[in-house]
Phi, psi and omega in degrees: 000331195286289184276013163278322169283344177246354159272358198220175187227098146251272182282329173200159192281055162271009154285322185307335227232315159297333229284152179081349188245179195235119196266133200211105184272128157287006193226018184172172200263069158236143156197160188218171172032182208224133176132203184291124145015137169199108191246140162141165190332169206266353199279324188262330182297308189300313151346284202295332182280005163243016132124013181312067147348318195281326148320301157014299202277347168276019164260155149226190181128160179284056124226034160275350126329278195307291159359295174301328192292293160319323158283347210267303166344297204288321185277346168275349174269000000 
């Protein structure tokens, strides 16, 4: 499922919301894409990858930042 969410735009934009980043579950044999880091369980990755904000602070990697910039975007549009 995690990479069915991190290749495709279905239901909410999570792939548009990955793209460029390297997404990595600490808890299971998942990553996807390339770029700054978003490392953490696989439960909280897909949350962030359906724009689920309230997770965030249990992620780590440089590329949770970016991450945080894009869903806080996605929710003023």
């Amino acid at each position: 499922m995690a990479e069915f969410f991190a290749s495709r735009d279905f239901a909410v934009n999570s792939s548009t919301l990955v793209k460029g980043l390297r997404v990595s579950a600490a808890d299971d044999d998942f990553s996807s894409g390339t770029g700054p880091e978003v490392r953490g369980g696989l439960l909280d990755l897909l949350l962030a990858m359906a724009g689920r904000k309230q997770v965030l602070p249990r992620l780590e990697g440089s590329g949770v930042e970016e991450l945080d910039r894009r869903i806080a975007a996605q929710v003023r549009t």
